[in-house]
TIBAGU-987342 format. One record per residue (C-alpha): x, y, z. Coordinates in Angstrom, 2 decimals, always signed. Layout:
BEGIN
R        u        v        w
R        X        Y        Z
...
END
This chain:
BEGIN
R        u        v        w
R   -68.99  -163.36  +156.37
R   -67.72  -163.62  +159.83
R   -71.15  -165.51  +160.97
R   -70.34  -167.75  +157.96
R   -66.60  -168.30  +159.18
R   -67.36  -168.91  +162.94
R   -69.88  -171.75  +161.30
R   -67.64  -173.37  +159.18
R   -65.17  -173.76  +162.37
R   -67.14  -174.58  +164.55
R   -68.61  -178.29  +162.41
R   -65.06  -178.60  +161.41
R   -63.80  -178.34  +165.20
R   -66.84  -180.79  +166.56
R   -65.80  -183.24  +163.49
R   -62.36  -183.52  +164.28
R   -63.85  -184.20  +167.84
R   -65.82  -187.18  +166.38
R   -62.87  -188.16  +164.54
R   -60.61  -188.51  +167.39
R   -63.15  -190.06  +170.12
R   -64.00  -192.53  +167.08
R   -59.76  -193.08  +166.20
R   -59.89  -193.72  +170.21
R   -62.41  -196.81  +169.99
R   -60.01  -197.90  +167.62
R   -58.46  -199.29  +170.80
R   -60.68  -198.54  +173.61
R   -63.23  -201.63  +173.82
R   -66.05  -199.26  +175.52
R   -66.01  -196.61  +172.90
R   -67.39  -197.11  +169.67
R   -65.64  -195.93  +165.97
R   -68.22  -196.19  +163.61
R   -70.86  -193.88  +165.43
R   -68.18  -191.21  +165.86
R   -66.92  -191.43  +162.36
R   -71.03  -191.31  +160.83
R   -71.44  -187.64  +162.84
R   -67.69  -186.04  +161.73
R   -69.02  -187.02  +158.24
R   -72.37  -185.15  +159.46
R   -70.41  -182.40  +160.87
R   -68.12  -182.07  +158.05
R   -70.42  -182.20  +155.41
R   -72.06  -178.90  +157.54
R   -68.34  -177.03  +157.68
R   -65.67  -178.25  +155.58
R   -66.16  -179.93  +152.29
R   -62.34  -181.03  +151.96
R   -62.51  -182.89  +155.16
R   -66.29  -184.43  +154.19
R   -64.28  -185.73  +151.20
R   -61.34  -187.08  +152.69
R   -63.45  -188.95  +155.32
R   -65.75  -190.58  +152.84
R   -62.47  -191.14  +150.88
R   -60.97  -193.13  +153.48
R   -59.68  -196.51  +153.09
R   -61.42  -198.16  +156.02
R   -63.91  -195.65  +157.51
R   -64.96  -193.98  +153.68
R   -67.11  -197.57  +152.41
R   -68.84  -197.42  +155.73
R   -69.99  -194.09  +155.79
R   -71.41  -193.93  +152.44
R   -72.76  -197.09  +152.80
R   -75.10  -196.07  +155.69
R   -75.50  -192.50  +154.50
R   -77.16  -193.45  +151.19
R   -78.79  -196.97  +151.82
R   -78.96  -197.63  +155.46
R   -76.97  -200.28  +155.66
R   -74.48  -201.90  +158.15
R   -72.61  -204.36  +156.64
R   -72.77  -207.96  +157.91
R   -69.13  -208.24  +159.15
R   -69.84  -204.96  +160.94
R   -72.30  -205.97  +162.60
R   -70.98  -209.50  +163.91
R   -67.88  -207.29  +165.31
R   -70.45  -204.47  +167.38
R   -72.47  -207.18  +168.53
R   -69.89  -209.81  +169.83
R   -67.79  -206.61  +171.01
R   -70.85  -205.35  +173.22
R   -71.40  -209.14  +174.46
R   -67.63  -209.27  +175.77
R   -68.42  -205.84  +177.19
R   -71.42  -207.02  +178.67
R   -69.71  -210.34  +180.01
R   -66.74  -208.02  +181.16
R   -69.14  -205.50  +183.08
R   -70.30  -208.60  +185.66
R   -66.88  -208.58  +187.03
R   -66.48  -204.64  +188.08
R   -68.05  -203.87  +191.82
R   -70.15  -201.07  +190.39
R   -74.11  -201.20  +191.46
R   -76.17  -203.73  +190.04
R   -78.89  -200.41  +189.19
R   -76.06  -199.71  +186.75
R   -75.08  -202.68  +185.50
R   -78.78  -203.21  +184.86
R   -79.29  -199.87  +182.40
R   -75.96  -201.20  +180.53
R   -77.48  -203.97  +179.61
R   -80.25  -202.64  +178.53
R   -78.84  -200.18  +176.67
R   -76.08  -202.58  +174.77
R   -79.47  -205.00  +173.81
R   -81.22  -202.12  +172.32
R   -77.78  -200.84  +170.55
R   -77.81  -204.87  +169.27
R   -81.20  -204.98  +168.27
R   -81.09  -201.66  +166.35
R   -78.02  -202.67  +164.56
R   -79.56  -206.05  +163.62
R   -82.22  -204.63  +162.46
R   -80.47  -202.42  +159.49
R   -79.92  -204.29  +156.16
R   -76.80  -205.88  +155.50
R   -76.58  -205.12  +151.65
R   -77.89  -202.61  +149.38
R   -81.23  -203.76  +147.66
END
């Protein structure tokens, strides 16, 4: 029972993580929402089935998550927003005086992000 307890907390504790680095890319450009909302709906459907429902439940977050958990999908507006939000980013990330080296592996880490993205269907078949 105990082993079964210290479980249960410790998804619920690593969802509400998710949930507030995802409620934080609400507003932080660099940090993405929808990634960090898909694993606290992992997390809680390992630990707490209240907060697994609430989540999938939710308003904004709830058709997104079921959406990609059962199909695959990422809907079209979704994906217009990651991708010209990761441009800006990447147009934004020529300015800083960090090293080029780094710059570099951004880059090529935001075109992969795109291209995976792009690649998911936009509607359920």
């Amino acid at each position: 029972m105990a082993v079964l307890m210290v479980k249960y907390t410790f998804w619920g504790v690593l969802g509400m993580l998710f949930v507030a680095l995802g409620l934080f890319g609400v507003f932080l450009p660099l940090l993405p929402t929808t990634p960090f909302m898909l694993l606290a709906a992992y997390c809680f459907s390992k630990g707490s089935p209240r907060l697994h429902n609430w989540l999938l439940a939710h308003p904004i977050f709830g058709e997104l998550i079921i959406n990609w958990q059962q199909y695959g999908v990422i809907a079209k507006r979704a994906k217009w927003f990651a991708c010209i939000a990761m441009l800006f980013c990447m147009l934004g990330i020529q300015f800083l005086t960090i090293h080029l080296g780094l710059k570099i592996v951004v880059f090529i880490i935001m075109v992969c992000v795109m291209g995976f993205i792009l690649s998911r269907p936009s509607s359920k078949k």
